[in-house]
Backbone bond lengths (Angstrom), bond angles and torsions (degrees), N, CA, C in turn:
res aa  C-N    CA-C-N  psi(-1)  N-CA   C-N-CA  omega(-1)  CA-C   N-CA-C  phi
1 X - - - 1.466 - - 1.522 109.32 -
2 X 1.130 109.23 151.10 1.786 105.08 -167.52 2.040 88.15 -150.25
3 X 1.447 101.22 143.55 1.534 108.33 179.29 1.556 84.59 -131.71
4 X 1.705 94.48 120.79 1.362 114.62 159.04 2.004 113.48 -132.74
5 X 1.616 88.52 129.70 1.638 107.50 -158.52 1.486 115.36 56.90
6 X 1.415 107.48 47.45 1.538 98.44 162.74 2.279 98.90 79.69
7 X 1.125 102.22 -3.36 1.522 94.01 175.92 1.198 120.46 -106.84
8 X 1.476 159.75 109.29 1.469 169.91 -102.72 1.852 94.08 -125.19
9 X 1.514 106.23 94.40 1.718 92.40 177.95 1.766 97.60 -105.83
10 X 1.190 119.94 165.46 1.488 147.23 -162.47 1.307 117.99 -121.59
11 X 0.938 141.77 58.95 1.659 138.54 -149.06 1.673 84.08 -102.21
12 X 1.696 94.09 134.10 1.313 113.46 -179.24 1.240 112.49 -160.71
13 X 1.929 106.90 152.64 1.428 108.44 174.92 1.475 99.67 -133.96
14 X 1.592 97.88 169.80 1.642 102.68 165.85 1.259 132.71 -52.90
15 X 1.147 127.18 129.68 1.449 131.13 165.39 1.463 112.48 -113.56
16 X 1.355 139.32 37.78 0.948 131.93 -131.58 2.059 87.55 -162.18
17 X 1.736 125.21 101.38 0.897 129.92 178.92 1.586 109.87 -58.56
18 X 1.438 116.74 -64.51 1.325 116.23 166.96 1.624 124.19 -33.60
19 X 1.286 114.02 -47.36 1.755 100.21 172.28 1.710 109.19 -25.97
20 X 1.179 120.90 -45.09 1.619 121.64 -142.99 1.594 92.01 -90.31
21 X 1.191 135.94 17.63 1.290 137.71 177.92 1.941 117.40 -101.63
22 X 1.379 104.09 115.47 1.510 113.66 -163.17 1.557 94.05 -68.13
23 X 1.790 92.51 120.48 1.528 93.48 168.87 1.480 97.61 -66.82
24 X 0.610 154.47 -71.87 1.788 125.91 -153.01 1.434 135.69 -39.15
25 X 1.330 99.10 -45.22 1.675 117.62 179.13 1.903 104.02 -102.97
26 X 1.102 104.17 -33.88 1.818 94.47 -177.26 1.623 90.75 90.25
27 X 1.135 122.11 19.92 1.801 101.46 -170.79 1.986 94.94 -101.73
28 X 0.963 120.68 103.14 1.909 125.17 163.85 1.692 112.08 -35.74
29 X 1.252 108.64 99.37 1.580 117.00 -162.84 1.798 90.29 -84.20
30 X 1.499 111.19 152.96 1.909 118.49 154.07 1.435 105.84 -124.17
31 X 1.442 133.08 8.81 1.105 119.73 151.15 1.465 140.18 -67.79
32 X 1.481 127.03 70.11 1.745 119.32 -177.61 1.429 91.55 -66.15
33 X 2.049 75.37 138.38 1.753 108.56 166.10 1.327 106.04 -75.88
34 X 2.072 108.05 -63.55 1.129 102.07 -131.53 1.923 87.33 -168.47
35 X 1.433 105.21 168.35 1.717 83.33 169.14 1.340 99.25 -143.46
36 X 1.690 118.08 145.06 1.405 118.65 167.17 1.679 122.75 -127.97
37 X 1.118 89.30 151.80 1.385 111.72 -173.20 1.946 116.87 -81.44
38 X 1.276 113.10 100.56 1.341 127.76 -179.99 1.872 107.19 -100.85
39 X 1.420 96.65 156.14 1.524 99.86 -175.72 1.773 102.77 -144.73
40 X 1.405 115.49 68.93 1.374 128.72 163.48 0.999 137.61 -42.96
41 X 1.374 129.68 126.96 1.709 109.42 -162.10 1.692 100.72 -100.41
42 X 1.283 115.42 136.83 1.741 114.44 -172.30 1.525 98.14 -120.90
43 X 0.679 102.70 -166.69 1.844 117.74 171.99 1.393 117.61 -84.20
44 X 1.026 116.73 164.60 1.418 132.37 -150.76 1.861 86.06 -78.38
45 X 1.444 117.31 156.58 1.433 119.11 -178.64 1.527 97.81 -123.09
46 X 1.100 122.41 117.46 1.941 116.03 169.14 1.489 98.61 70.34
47 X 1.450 129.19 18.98 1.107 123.04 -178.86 1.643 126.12 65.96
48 X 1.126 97.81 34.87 1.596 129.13 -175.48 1.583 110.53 -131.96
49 X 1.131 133.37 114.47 1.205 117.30 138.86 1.365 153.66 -41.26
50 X 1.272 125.98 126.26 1.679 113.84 -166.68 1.577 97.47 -126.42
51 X 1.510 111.72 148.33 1.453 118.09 161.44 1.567 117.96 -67.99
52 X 1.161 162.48 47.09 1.101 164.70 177.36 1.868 104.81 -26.32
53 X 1.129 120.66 118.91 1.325 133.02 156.60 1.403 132.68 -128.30
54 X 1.386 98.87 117.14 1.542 110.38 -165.42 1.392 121.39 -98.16
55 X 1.724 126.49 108.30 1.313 123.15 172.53 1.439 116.10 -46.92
56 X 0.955 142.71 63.89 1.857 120.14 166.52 1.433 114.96 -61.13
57 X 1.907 96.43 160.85 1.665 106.01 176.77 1.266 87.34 -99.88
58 X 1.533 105.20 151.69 0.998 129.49 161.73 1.382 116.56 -106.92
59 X 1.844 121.90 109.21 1.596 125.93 -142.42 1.618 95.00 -114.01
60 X 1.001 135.53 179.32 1.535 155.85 -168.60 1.309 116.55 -146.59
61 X 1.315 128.64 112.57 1.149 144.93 -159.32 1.330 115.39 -93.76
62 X 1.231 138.62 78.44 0.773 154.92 161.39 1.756 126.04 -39.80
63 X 1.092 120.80 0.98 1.229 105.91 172.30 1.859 116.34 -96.61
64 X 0.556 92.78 154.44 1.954 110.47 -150.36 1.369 104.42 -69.99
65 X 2.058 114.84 -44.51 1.437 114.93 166.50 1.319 123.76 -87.30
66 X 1.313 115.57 8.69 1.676 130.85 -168.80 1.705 98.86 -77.02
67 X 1.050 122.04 119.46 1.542 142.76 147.02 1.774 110.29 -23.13
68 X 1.294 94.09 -48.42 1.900 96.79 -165.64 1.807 99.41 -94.87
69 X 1.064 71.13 128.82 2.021 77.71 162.23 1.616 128.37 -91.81
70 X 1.769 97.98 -42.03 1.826 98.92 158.42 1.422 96.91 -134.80
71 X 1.484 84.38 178.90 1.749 111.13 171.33 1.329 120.01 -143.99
72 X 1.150 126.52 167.54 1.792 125.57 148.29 0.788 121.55 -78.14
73 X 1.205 150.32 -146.64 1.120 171.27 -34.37 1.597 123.69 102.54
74 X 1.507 134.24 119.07 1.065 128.52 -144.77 1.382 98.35 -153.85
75 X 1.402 119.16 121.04 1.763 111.56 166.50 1.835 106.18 -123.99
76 X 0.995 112.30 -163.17 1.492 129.03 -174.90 1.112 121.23 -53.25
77 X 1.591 97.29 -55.45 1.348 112.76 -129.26 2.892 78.32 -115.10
78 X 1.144 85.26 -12.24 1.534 109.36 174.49 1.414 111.88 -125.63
79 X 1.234 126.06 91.80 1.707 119.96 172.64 1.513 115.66 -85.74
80 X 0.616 113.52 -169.27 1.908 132.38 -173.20 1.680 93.69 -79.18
81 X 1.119 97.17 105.41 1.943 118.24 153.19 1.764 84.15 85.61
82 X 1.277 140.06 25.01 1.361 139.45 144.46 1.588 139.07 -62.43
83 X 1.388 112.40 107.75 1.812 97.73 -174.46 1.286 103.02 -97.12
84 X 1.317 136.09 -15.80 1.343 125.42 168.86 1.413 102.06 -110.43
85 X 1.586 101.82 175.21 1.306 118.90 -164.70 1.485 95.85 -103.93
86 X 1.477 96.97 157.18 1.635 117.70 -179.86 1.174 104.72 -53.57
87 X 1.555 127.00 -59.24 1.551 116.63 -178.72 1.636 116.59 -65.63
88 X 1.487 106.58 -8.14 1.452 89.71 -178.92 1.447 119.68 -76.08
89 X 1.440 104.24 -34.16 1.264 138.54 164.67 1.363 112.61 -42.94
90 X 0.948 132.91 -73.16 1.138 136.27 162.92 1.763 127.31 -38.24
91 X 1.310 109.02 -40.14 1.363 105.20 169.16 1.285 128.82 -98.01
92 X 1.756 121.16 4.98 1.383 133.67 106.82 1.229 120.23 7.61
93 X 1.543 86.15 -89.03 1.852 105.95 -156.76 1.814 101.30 -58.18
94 X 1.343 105.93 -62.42 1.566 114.14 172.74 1.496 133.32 -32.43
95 X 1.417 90.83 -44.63 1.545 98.21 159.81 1.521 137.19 -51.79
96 X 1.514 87.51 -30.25 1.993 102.18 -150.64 2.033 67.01 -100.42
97 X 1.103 127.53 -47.77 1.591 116.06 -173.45 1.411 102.04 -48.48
98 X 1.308 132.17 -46.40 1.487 133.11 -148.39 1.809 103.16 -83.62
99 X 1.454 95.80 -0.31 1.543 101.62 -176.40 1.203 131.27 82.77
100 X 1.692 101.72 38.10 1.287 117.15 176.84 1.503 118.56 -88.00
101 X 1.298 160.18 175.32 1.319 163.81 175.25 1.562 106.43 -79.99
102 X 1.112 125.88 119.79 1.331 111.48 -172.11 1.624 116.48 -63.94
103 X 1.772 111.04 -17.15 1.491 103.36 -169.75 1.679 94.60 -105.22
104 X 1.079 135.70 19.97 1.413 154.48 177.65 1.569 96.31 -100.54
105 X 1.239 117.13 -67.40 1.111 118.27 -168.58 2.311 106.05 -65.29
106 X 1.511 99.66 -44.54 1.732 93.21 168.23 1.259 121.81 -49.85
107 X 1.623 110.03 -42.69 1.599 97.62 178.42 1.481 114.57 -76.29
108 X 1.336 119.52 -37.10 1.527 108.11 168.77 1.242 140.46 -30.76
109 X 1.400 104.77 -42.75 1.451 148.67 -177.71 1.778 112.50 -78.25
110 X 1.268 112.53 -45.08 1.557 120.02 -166.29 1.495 118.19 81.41
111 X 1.456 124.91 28.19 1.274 124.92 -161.61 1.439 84.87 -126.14
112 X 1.218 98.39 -169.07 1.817 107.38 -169.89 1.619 89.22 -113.82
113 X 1.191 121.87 -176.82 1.344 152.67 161.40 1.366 123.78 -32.39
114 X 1.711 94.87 -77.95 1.668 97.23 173.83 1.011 125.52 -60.63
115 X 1.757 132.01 -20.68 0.868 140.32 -173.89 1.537 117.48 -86.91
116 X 1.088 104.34 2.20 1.610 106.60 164.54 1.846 104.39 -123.24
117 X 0.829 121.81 2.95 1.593 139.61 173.24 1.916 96.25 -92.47
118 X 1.150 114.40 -31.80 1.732 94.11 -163.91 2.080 90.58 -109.75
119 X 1.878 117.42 -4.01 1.007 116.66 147.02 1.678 142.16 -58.67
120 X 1.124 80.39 -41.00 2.089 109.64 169.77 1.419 91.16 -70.74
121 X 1.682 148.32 -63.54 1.148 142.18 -178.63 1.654 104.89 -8.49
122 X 2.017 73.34 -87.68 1.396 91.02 -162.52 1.441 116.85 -60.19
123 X 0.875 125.22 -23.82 2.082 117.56 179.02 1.653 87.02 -62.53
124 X 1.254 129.48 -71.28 1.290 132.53 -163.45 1.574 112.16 -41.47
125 X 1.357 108.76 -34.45 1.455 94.66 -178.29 1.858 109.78 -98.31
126 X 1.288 102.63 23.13 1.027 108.62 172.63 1.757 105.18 -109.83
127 X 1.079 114.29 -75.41 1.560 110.98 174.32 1.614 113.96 -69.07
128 X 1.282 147.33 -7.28 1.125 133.83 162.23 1.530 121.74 -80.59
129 X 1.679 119.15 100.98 1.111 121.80 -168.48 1.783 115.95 -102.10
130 X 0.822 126.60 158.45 1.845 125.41 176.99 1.267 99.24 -47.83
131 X 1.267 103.51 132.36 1.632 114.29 178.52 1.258 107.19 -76.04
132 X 1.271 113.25 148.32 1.416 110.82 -175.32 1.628 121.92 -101.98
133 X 1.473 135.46 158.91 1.522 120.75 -139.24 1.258 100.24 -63.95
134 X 1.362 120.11 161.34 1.750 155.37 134.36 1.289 112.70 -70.91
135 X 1.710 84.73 140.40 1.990 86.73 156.90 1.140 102.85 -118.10
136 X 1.358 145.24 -8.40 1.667 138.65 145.02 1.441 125.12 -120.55
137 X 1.271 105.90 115.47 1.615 128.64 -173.92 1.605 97.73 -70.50
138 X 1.076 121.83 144.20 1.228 123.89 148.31 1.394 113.27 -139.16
139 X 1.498 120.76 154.78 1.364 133.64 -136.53 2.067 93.33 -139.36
140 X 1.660 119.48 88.34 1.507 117.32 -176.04 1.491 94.55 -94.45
141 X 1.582 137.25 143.18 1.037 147.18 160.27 1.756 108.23 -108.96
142 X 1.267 114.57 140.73 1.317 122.52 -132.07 1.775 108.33 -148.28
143 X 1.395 135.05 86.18 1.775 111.29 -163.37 1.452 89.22 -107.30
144 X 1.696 89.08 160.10 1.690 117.45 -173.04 1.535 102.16 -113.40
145 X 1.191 141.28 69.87 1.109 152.24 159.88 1.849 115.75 104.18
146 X 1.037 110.94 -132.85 1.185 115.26 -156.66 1.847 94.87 -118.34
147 X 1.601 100.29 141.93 1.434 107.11 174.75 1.767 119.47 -41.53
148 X 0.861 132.03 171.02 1.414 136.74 -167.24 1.723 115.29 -160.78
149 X 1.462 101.85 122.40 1.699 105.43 176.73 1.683 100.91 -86.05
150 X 1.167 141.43 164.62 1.395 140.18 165.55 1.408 100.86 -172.62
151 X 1.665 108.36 144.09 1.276 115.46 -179.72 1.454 129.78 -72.90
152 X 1.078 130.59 132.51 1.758 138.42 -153.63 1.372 102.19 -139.26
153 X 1.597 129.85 65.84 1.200 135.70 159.95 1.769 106.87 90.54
154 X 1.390 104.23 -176.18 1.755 106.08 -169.44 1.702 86.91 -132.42
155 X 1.677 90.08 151.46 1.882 116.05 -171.33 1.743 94.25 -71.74
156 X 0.759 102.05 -175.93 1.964 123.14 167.17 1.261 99.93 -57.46
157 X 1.710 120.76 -53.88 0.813 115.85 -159.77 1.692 130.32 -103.11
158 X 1.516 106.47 20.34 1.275 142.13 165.29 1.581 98.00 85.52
159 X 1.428 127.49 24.48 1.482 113.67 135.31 1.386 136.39 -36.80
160 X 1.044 129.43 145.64 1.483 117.13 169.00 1.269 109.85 -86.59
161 X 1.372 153.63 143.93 1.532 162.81 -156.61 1.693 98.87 -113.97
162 X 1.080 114.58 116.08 1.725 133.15 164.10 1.257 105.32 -74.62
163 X 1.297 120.65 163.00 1.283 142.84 168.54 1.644 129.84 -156.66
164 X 1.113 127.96 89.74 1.362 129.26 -170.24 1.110 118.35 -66.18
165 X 1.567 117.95 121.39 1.763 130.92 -178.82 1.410 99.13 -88.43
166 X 1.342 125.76 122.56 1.873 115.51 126.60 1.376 140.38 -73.25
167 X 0.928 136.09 55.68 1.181 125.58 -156.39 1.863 123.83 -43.68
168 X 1.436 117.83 64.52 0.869 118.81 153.43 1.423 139.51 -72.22
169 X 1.461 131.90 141.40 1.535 113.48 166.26 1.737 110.96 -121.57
170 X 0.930 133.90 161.64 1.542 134.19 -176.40 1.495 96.10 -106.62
171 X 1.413 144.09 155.77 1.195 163.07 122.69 1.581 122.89 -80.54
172 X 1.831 105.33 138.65 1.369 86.99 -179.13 1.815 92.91 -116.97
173 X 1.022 114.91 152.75 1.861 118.69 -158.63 1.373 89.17 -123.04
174 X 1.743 122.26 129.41 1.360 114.22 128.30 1.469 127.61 -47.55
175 X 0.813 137.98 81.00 2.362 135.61 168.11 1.400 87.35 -31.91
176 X 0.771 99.89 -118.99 2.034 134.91 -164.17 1.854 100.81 -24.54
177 X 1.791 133.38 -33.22 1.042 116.14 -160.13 1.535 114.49 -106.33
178 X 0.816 134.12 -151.59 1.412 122.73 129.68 1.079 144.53 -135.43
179 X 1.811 116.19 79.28 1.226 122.03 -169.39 1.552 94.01 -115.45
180 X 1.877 132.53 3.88 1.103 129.07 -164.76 1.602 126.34 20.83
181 X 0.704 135.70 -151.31 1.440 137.32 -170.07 1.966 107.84 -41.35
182 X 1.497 92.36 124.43 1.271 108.34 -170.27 1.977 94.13 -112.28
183 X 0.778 110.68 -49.94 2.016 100.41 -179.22 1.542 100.61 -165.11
184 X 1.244 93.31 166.04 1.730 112.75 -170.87 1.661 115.35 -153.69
185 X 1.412 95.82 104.86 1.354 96.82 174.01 1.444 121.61 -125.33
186 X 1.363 108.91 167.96 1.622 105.88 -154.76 1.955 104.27 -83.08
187 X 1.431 114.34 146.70 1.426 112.04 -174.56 1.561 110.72 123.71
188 X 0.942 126.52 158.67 1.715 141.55 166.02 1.484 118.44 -121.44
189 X 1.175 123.45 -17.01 1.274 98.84 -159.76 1.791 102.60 -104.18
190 X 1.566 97.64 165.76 1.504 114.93 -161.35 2.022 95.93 -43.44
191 X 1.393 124.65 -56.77 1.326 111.24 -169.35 1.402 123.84 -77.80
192 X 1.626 109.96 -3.02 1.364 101.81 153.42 1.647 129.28 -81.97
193 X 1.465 96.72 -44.20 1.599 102.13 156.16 1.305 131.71 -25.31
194 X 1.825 113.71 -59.23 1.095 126.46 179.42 1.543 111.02 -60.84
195 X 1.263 123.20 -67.06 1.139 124.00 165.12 1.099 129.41 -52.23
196 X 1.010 152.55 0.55 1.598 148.40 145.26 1.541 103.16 -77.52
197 X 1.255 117.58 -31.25 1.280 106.14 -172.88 1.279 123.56 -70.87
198 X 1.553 97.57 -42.37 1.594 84.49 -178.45 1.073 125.81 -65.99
199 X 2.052 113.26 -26.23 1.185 129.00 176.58 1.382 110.97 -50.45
200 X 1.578 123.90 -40.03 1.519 106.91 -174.86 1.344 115.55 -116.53
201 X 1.356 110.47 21.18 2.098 112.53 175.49 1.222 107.85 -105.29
Protein backbone atom coordinates (compact mmCIF):
# COMPACT_ATOMS: atom_id res chain seq x y z
CA UNK A 1 0.00 0.00 0.00
CA UNK A 2 1.57 3.34 -0.79
CA UNK A 3 -0.20 6.98 0.22
CA UNK A 4 0.53 9.57 -2.23
CA UNK A 5 -0.94 13.24 -1.28
CA UNK A 6 -2.69 12.04 1.60
CA UNK A 7 -4.59 9.28 -0.79
CA UNK A 8 -4.24 5.37 0.33
CA UNK A 9 -3.48 3.47 -3.20
CA UNK A 10 -3.65 -0.57 -3.28
CA UNK A 11 -1.63 -1.91 -6.08
CA UNK A 12 -2.52 -5.43 -6.78
CA UNK A 13 -2.29 -8.48 -8.93
CA UNK A 14 -3.77 -11.86 -9.43
CA UNK A 15 -2.92 -14.67 -7.45
CA UNK A 16 -5.59 -16.59 -8.50
CA UNK A 17 -4.88 -19.66 -11.32
CA UNK A 18 -8.50 -19.73 -12.37
CA UNK A 19 -8.59 -15.96 -13.44
CA UNK A 20 -6.66 -17.19 -16.68
CA UNK A 21 -9.59 -19.46 -17.70
CA UNK A 22 -11.65 -18.26 -20.98
CA UNK A 23 -15.08 -17.68 -19.93
CA UNK A 24 -16.34 -18.95 -23.07
CA UNK A 25 -14.69 -22.26 -23.51
CA UNK A 26 -13.52 -22.89 -19.71
CA UNK A 27 -10.11 -23.80 -21.41
CA UNK A 28 -6.97 -22.15 -18.70
CA UNK A 29 -4.95 -20.15 -21.36
CA UNK A 30 -0.55 -19.56 -20.75
CA UNK A 31 -0.45 -17.36 -23.53
CA UNK A 32 -0.07 -13.44 -22.09
CA UNK A 33 -1.07 -10.81 -24.59
CA UNK A 34 -0.73 -7.87 -22.78
CA UNK A 35 -1.54 -6.28 -19.25
CA UNK A 36 -4.11 -3.67 -18.09
CA UNK A 37 -4.53 -1.50 -15.55
CA UNK A 38 -8.17 -1.34 -13.81
CA UNK A 39 -9.17 0.87 -10.81
CA UNK A 40 -12.26 -0.84 -8.90
CA UNK A 41 -14.07 0.80 -6.40
CA UNK A 42 -14.26 -1.60 -3.03
CA UNK A 43 -15.21 -0.60 0.33
CA UNK A 44 -13.80 1.59 2.55
CA UNK A 45 -10.49 -0.20 4.36
CA UNK A 46 -9.95 0.89 8.27
CA UNK A 47 -12.56 3.31 7.47
CA UNK A 48 -10.52 5.09 4.94
CA UNK A 49 -10.88 5.00 1.49
CA UNK A 50 -8.21 3.61 -0.84
CA UNK A 51 -7.66 3.86 -4.67
CA UNK A 52 -7.17 0.18 -5.45
CA UNK A 53 -5.38 -0.56 -8.85
CA UNK A 54 -5.32 -3.76 -10.34
CA UNK A 55 -2.61 -5.13 -12.86
CA UNK A 56 -4.58 -7.77 -14.96
CA UNK A 57 -3.17 -10.22 -17.71
CA UNK A 58 -4.42 -9.89 -20.62
CA UNK A 59 -4.49 -13.89 -21.94
CA UNK A 60 -5.13 -15.30 -25.59
CA UNK A 61 -7.30 -17.98 -26.14
CA UNK A 62 -6.09 -20.37 -27.82
CA UNK A 63 -8.62 -22.77 -28.50
CA UNK A 64 -9.24 -23.07 -32.24
CA UNK A 65 -13.32 -23.40 -31.94
CA UNK A 66 -13.48 -20.68 -29.21
CA UNK A 67 -15.39 -17.45 -30.33
CA UNK A 68 -12.96 -15.20 -28.12
CA UNK A 69 -9.52 -14.55 -29.10
CA UNK A 70 -8.48 -12.61 -25.70
CA UNK A 71 -9.59 -11.89 -22.33
CA UNK A 72 -8.66 -10.33 -18.94
CA UNK A 73 -8.53 -11.42 -16.13
CA UNK A 74 -11.51 -12.13 -13.90
CA UNK A 75 -11.99 -13.04 -10.12
CA UNK A 76 -15.09 -13.38 -7.81
CA UNK A 77 -15.20 -10.92 -5.94
CA UNK A 78 -14.25 -8.64 -9.76
CA UNK A 79 -16.16 -10.19 -12.82
CA UNK A 80 -15.73 -9.45 -16.47
CA UNK A 81 -16.51 -5.67 -17.44
CA UNK A 82 -16.96 -4.93 -13.39
CA UNK A 83 -15.69 -1.59 -11.71
CA UNK A 84 -16.89 -2.31 -8.39
CA UNK A 85 -16.53 -5.17 -6.33
CA UNK A 86 -19.10 -7.81 -5.41
CA UNK A 87 -19.02 -6.85 -1.77
CA UNK A 88 -19.29 -3.37 -2.62
CA UNK A 89 -22.23 -4.12 -4.42
CA UNK A 90 -23.73 -5.79 -2.10
CA UNK A 91 -23.48 -3.33 0.67
CA UNK A 92 -25.11 -0.94 -1.76
CA UNK A 93 -28.02 -2.92 -2.12
CA UNK A 94 -28.31 -3.48 1.85
CA UNK A 95 -28.10 -0.15 2.54
CA UNK A 96 -30.82 1.17 0.17
CA UNK A 97 -32.89 -2.22 1.81
CA UNK A 98 -32.27 -0.93 5.40
CA UNK A 99 -33.97 2.31 4.22
CA UNK A 100 -31.36 4.32 3.25
CA UNK A 101 -31.79 7.13 0.34
CA UNK A 102 -30.33 5.77 -2.60
CA UNK A 103 -28.35 9.17 -3.39
CA UNK A 104 -27.35 9.29 0.46
CA UNK A 105 -26.25 6.05 0.31
CA UNK A 106 -23.98 6.99 -3.41
CA UNK A 107 -22.34 9.68 -1.71
CA UNK A 108 -21.52 7.63 1.30
CA UNK A 109 -20.18 5.15 -0.85
CA UNK A 110 -18.31 7.43 -3.60
CA UNK A 111 -20.17 5.79 -6.45
CA UNK A 112 -22.67 7.52 -8.59
CA UNK A 113 -26.40 6.83 -8.63
CA UNK A 114 -26.95 4.22 -11.09
CA UNK A 115 -24.62 2.32 -9.59
CA UNK A 116 -26.41 1.75 -6.55
CA UNK A 117 -29.82 1.65 -8.60
CA UNK A 118 -28.50 -1.40 -10.84
CA UNK A 119 -27.19 -2.77 -7.07
CA UNK A 120 -30.87 -2.73 -5.70
CA UNK A 121 -31.59 -4.53 -9.27
CA UNK A 122 -29.69 -7.22 -8.71
CA UNK A 123 -30.47 -8.14 -4.86
CA UNK A 124 -34.14 -7.69 -5.98
CA UNK A 125 -34.01 -10.13 -8.55
CA UNK A 126 -32.49 -12.26 -6.32
CA UNK A 127 -34.72 -12.17 -3.17
CA UNK A 128 -37.93 -11.08 -4.89
CA UNK A 129 -39.74 -14.32 -5.55
CA UNK A 130 -43.51 -14.94 -7.21
CA UNK A 131 -45.87 -14.21 -4.70
CA UNK A 132 -47.65 -16.88 -3.69
CA UNK A 133 -51.71 -17.21 -4.22
CA UNK A 134 -54.46 -14.86 -2.61
CA UNK A 135 -57.90 -15.29 -1.91
CA UNK A 136 -58.55 -11.42 -1.96
CA UNK A 137 -56.85 -9.18 -4.45
CA UNK A 138 -57.02 -5.77 -3.83
CA UNK A 139 -56.33 -3.18 -6.45
CA UNK A 140 -54.73 0.68 -4.54
CA UNK A 141 -54.40 3.45 -7.23
CA UNK A 142 -51.82 5.85 -6.19
CA UNK A 143 -50.65 9.55 -8.22
CA UNK A 144 -47.08 10.93 -8.36
CA UNK A 145 -47.61 14.55 -8.74
CA UNK A 146 -49.30 16.73 -10.91
CA UNK A 147 -50.52 16.13 -14.63
CA UNK A 148 -47.87 17.07 -17.22
CA UNK A 149 -47.96 18.47 -20.99
CA UNK A 150 -44.58 17.24 -22.85
CA UNK A 151 -43.66 17.23 -26.37
CA UNK A 152 -44.40 13.90 -28.46
CA UNK A 153 -43.11 14.48 -32.00
CA UNK A 154 -43.96 17.35 -34.81
CA UNK A 155 -47.52 17.63 -37.05
CA UNK A 156 -47.10 17.59 -41.01
CA UNK A 157 -47.08 20.81 -40.61
CA UNK A 158 -44.08 21.33 -38.28
CA UNK A 159 -46.16 21.88 -35.10
CA UNK A 160 -44.81 20.36 -32.23
CA UNK A 161 -47.43 17.51 -30.91
CA UNK A 162 -48.32 17.60 -26.95
CA UNK A 163 -49.14 14.82 -25.01
CA UNK A 164 -50.68 14.81 -21.55
CA UNK A 165 -49.10 12.55 -18.68
CA UNK A 166 -51.01 11.50 -15.43
CA UNK A 167 -48.82 10.13 -13.53
CA UNK A 168 -50.80 7.52 -12.02
CA UNK A 169 -49.65 4.01 -10.81
CA UNK A 170 -52.10 1.07 -9.69
CA UNK A 171 -50.92 -1.41 -6.89
CA UNK A 172 -51.95 -4.87 -6.57
CA UNK A 173 -52.27 -5.75 -2.49
CA UNK A 174 -52.58 -9.07 -0.84
CA UNK A 175 -55.94 -7.94 1.84
CA UNK A 176 -56.39 -11.08 3.78
CA UNK A 177 -52.39 -12.30 3.74
CA UNK A 178 -49.42 -10.90 4.47
CA UNK A 179 -47.29 -10.52 1.66
CA UNK A 180 -48.74 -6.69 1.16
CA UNK A 181 -47.82 -5.28 -2.00
CA UNK A 182 -47.56 -7.83 -4.71
CA UNK A 183 -46.76 -5.42 -8.11
CA UNK A 184 -47.22 -1.95 -9.35
CA UNK A 185 -47.67 -0.77 -12.58
CA UNK A 186 -47.97 2.54 -14.09
CA UNK A 187 -51.79 3.65 -15.31
CA UNK A 188 -55.43 3.59 -13.76
CA UNK A 189 -57.64 2.64 -16.00
CA UNK A 190 -59.81 -0.65 -15.98
CA UNK A 191 -57.72 -2.14 -19.28
CA UNK A 192 -54.56 -1.43 -17.92
CA UNK A 193 -55.45 -2.91 -14.63
CA UNK A 194 -56.78 -5.88 -16.28
CA UNK A 195 -53.88 -6.45 -18.21
CA UNK A 196 -51.17 -6.24 -15.86
CA UNK A 197 -53.01 -8.38 -13.84
CA UNK A 198 -53.24 -11.22 -15.42
CA UNK A 199 -49.74 -10.61 -16.60
CA UNK A 200 -48.46 -10.77 -13.01
CA UNK A 201 -51.03 -13.21 -10.87
Amino acid sequence: MLTVLGVKIVQLVTDDSDAARCPSCATVSTSGKDWVLTRPRDLPCGGEFAVVQWRKRRWRCRTVDCVRQSFTEQVAQVPAGMRTTTRLRAALAVAVEDGRDQSEVAAAYRVSWPTVQRAVVALGAVELVEPEPTTVLGMDETRFGRPRWLPDGVHDDGRVRWVRTDPWETGFVDITGDQALLGQVDGRTSAEGTNRLIKQV
